[in-house]
C-alpha positions in Angstrom: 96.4 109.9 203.1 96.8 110.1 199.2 98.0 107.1 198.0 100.1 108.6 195.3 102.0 110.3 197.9 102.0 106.9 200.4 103.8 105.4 197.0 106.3 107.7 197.1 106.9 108.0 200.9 107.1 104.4 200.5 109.7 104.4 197.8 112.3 106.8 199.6 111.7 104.8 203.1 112.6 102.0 201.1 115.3 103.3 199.4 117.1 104.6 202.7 117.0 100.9 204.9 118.2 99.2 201.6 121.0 101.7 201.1 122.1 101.7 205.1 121.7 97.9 205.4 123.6 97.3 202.0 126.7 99.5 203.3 128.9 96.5 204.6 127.6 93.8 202.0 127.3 94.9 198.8 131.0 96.1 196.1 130.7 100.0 195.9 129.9 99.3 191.9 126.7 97.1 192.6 125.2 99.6 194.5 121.9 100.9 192.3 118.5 101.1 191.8 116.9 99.2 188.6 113.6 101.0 187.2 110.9 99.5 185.3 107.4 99.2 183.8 104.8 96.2 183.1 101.8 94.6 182.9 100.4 92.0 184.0 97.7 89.0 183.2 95.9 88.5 186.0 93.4 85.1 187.2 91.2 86.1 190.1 88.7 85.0 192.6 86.4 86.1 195.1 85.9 83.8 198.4 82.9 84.2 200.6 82.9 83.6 204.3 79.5 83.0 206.4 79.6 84.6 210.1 77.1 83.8 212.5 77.4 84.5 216.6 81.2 84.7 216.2 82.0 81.7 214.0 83.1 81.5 210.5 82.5 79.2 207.6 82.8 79.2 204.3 79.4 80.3 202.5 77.6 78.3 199.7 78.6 81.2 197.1 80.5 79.6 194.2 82.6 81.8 191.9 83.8 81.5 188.5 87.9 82.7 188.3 87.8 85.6 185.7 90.7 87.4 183.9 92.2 91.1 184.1 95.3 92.9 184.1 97.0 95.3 186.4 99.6 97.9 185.5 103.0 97.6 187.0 105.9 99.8 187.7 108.6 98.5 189.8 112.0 100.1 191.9 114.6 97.4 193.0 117.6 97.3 195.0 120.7 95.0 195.2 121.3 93.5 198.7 123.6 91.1 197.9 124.7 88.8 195.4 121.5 86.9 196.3 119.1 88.9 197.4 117.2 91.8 196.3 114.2 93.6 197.7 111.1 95.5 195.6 108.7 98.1 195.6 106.0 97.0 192.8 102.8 99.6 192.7 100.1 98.7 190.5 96.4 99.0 189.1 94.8 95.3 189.0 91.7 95.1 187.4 90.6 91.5 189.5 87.2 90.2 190.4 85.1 87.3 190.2 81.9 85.5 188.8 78.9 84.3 190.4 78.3 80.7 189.6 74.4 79.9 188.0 74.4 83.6 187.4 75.4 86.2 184.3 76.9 88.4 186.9 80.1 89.6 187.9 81.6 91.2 191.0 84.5 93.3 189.5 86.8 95.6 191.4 90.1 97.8 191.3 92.8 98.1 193.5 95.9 99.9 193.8 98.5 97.6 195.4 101.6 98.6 196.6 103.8 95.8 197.8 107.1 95.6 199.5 108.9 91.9 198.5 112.2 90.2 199.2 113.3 87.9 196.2 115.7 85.2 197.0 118.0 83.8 194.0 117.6 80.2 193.7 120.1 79.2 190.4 121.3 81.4 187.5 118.7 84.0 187.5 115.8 82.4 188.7 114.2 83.8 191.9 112.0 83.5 194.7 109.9 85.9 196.6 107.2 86.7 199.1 106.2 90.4 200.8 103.6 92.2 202.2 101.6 94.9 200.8 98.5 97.1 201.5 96.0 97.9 198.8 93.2 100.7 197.8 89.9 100.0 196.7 88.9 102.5 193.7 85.8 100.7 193.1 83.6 97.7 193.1 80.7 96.8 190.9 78.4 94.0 190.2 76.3 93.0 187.5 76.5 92.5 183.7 79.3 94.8 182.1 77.0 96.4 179.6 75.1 97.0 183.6 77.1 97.3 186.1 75.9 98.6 190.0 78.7 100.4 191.8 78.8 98.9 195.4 81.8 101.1 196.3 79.8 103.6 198.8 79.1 100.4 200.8 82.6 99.8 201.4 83.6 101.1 205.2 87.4 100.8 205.0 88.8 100.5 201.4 92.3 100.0 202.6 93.2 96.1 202.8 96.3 94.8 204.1 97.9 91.3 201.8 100.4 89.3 201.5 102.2 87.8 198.6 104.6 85.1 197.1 105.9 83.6 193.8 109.1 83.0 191.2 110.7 85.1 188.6 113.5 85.3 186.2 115.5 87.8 184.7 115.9 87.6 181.3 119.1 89.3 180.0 118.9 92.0 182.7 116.1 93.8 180.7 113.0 91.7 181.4 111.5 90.5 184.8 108.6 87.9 184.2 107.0 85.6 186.9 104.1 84.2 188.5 102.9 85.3 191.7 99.4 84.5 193.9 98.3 87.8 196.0 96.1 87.1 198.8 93.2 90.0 200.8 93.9 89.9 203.7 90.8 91.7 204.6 87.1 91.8 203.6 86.7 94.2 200.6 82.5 93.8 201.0 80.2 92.7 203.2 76.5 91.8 203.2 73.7 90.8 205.8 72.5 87.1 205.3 68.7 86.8 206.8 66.5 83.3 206.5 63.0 82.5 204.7 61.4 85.3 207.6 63.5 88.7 206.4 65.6 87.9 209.9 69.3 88.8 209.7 71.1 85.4 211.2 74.7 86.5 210.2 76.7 88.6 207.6 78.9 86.8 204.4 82.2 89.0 203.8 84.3 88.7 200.6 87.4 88.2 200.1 90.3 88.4 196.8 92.5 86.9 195.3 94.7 86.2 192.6 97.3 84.6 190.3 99.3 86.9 187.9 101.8 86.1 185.4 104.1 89.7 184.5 106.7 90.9 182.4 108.4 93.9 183.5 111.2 96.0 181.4 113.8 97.0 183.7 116.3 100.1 182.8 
């Protein structure tokens, strides 16, 4: 399916729950979306997992946290006077480095995440959701050489979750931290010993913390 059109089939599923399960809760005036655009600083980080006859460990691959940014638009809806839920879409440009080595693993996603945001005091909130996430691409090396590793990729769509604070500043600005977790292995490589003998695979995972300031109509 074409994630442009899963945004929006997203959106307007969204939209319908929130406006049926808001019918009984929510003062006929408070009863609208809030629109918005953003951007976003993000600190990410791959994390390698060793596999071999059915158990898991982590590998000895060390990574260096690297920094990106994603591009944010955002639909909101009231549920009640303390609780709101979110449809976020973004590009995040996330990756990692590999430790002892002038190399990077660097990759985009499209994210698009459904959250519930609890108000804690004033307008500071908290929230956690679920999303699912495209890989565009993935690439490795230096950045002035870069490999693209997407064609090894076997399923690019990667199920996460999500969780964090925010608060509203005068109604107009949303900013906050929040950590977004793979669910899912976005590559995957044979490991083989001193012989050339395959003895297991290493898959990687992503993650990453992202500090945001959204401008809400």
């Amino acid at each position: 399916m074409n994630v442009f059109k899963m945004a929006i089939t997203g959106l307007i599923v969204l939209c319908f729950f929130i406006n049926i399960s808001a019918q009984e809760t929510i003062p006929e005036k408070s009863k609208k979306m809030k629109y918005g655009i953003g951007m976003g600083l993000n600190y990410s980080k791959y994390h390698s997992t060793f596999t071999h006859k059915g158990e898991s460990a982590p590998s000895q691959q060390e990574f260096d946290p690297i920094v990106g940014f994603s591009l944010l638009c955002s639909a909101e809806r009231t549920l009640s006077d303390r609780l709101k839920s979110t449809l976020r879409p973004e590009i995040a440009f996330v990756g990692s480095g590999l430790k002892g080595i002038d190399r990077n693993l660097t990759n985009v996603n499209l994210l698009i995440p459904i959250s519930l945001h609890a108000r804690l005091i004033d307008q500071f909130y908290i929230h956690g959701g679920v999303g699912i996430e495209y890989l565009v691409g993935v690439t490795a090396g230096r950045d002035d050489d870069p490999e693209l590793l997407t064609e090894n990729i076997d399923n690019r769509w990667i199920p996460s979750v999500h969780g964090g604070i925010s608060y509203v500043v005068s109604d107009l600005v949303d900013i906050g931290i929040k950590y977004n977790y793979g669910l899912k292995s976005l590559l995957e490589f044979s490991a083989t010993d001193s012989d050339g003998e395959i003895i297991g695979s290493i898959n990687y995972k992503n993650s990453y913390f992202q500090f945001s300031a959204i401008l809400r109509q």
